[in-house]
Each structure stands twice: as structure tokens, then as C-alpha cells.
C-alpha positions in Angstrom: 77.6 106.2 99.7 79.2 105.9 103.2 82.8 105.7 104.4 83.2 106.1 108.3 84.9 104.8 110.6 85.1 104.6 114.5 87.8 103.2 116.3 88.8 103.7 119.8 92.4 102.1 121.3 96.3 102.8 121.9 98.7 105.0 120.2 101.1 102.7 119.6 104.3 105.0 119.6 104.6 108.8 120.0 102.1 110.8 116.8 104.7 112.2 114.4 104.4 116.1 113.9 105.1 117.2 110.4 104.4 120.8 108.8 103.6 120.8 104.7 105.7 123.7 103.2 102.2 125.6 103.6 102.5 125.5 107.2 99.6 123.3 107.6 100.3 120.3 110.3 99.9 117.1 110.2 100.6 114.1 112.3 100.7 110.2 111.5 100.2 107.9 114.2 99.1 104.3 114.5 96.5 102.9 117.1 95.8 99.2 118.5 92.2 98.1 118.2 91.9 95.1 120.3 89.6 92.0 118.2 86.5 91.6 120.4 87.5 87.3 120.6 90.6 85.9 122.1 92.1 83.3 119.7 92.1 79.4 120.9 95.0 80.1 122.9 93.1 82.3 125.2 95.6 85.6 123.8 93.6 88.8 122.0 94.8 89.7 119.1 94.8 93.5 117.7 94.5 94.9 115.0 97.2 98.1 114.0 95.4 101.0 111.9 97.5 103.9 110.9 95.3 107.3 110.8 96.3 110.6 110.1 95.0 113.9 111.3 95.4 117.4 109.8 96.1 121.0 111.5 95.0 122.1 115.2 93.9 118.3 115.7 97.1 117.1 114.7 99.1 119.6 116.8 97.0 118.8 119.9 97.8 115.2 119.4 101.4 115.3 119.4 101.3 117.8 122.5 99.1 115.9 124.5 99.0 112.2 123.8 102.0 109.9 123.6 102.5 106.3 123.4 100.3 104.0 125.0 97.2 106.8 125.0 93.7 105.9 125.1 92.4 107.5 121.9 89.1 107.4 119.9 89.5 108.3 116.1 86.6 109.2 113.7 87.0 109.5 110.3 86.8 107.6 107.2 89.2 105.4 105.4 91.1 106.6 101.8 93.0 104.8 99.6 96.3 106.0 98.0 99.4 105.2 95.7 103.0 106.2 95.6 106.0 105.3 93.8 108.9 104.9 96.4 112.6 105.3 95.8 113.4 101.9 94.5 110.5 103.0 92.0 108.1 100.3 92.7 104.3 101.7 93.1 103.5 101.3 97.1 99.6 101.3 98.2 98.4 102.6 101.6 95.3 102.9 103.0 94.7 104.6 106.1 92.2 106.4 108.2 91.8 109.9 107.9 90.7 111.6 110.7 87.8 114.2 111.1 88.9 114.4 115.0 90.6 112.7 117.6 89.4 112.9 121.2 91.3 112.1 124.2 90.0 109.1 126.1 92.2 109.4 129.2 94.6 112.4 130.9 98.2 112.4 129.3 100.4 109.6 131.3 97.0 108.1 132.6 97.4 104.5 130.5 100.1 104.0 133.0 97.3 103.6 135.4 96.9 100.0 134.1 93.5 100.2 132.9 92.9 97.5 130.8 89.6 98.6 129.2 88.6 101.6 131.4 87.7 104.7 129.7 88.1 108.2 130.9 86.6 111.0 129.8 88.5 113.0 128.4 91.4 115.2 128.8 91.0 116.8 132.3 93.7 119.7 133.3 96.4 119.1 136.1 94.9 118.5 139.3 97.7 119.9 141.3 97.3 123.4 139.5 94.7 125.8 141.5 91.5 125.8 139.9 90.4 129.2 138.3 86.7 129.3 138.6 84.9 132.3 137.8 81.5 131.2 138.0 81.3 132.8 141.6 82.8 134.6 144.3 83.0 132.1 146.9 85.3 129.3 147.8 83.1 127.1 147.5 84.3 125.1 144.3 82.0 122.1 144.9 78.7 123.7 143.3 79.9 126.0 140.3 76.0 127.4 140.4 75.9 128.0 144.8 74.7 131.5 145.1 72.5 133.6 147.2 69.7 132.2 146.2 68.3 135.2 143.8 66.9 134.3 140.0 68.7 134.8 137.1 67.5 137.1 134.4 67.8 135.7 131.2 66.7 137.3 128.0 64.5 134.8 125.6 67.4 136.1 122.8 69.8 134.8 125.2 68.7 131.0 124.7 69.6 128.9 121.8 66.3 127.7 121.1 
């Protein structure tokens, strides 16, 4: 049996960060998923899927994505029942998702990009860059060095 599902689009409204009295987070959040057809009117529609996403995931979420985020979710749909306060039984299904990743930079769907994707989150490119790979200035070529092998132990490589 299979149950997986892949969406990519927008957050919709800011992820809302909850703790269970464990401690364990977890964060609701619903995403558009534009139809791949316009209607006769020439308009897309869209389709609004809530998901939810459990502990570091779901913390990361709230922190860095807000509404209007280019997300993709993957994960697999689940079915279940509740009896609200007025004590009639209420049905939800929604995705539950195995991870999250982070399609553009945080404020970057202000960008106007229609159907661009980025990829991925990418740090603040104001900040200085910390690169230890070497000891030059050179920050174009992570791998720029004198020139001299590298000596690299057949237990160092993963295969």
C-alpha cells in the first residue's frame, strides 16, 4: 500500500506553533497548490491543503517561513475524527508531513515570482561570509589552493 504525497506552493498565513504538554512541537499551516488549467474564464484556480509537521521541522517552519512562502511538503495524507464543543463528530483530513523544505529565502515571495523556484533557504547576504575551507580571500573557489594533492585515506570515503 502507498500513501504519499508531494505538493509544492504558498503558505497561505503565518504556520501556527504549538507545544503538546510533552514539549514536542508542532505547527499547522495551510498551503495553495495552484490547478495546472485555468478555468473558462482564463483565472487558475487553487487548491488549499492543510498539513501539519511535528518537532525541529515544525519549529523551523514557524521561524523561517511566513505567509506567502514558497514551500514543498512531502508526506502522506491521514484521516481523523473529533467531537467538537457543540458535540457533533467533525472529520479532517490533512497532510502529514515527513519534511518541509524551503523553496525560496524568507521575504523572497515578495520578489513577485510567479512560478520561480529558489533553492532553498540561503543565509543573509549582507552578513560576512565565514568560510573555512581556506586561508585566502578568495571566496569565489571554496577548493583554490596551492596546487598540492590531498591525502585522503580509502577509510575516509563513503564508498
Amino acid at each position: 500500500m502507498l500513501n504519499r504525497v508531494v505538493l509544492v506552493g504558498r503558505l497561505t498565513r503565518d504556520p501556527d506553533l504549538r507545544y503538546t504538554p510533552n514539549g514536542v512541537a508542532v505547527a499547522n499551516f495551510t498551503i495553495a497548490v495552484n490547478r495546472p488549467f485555468s478555468s473558462n474564464s482564463g483565472d487558475r484556480d487553487a487548491d488549499f491543503i492543510n498539513c501539519v509537521v511535528w518537532r525541529r521541522a515544525a519549529e523551523n517552519l514557524a521561524n523561517f517561513m511566513s505567509k506567502g512562502s514558497l514551500v514543498g511538503v512531502d508526506g502522506r495524507l491521514q484521516s481523523r475524527s473529533f467531537d467538537n464543543q457543540e458535540g457533533k463528530r467533525v472529520f479532517v483530513t490533512e497532510v502529514v508531513a515527513d519534511s518541509v523544505q524551503f523553496l525560496e529565502s524568507k521575504g523572497g515571495s515578495s520578489q513577485g515570482g510567479g512560478g520561480q523556484q529558489g533553492s532553498g533557504f540561503q543565509p543573509n547576504q549582507n552578513q560576512p561570509s565565514n568560510n573555512n575551507f581556506n586561508n585566502n580571500n578568495n571566496n569565489d573557489d571554496p577548493f583554490a589552493d596551492k596546487g598540492e594533492p590531498i591525502d585522503i585515506s580509502d577509510d575516509d570515503l563513503p564508498f
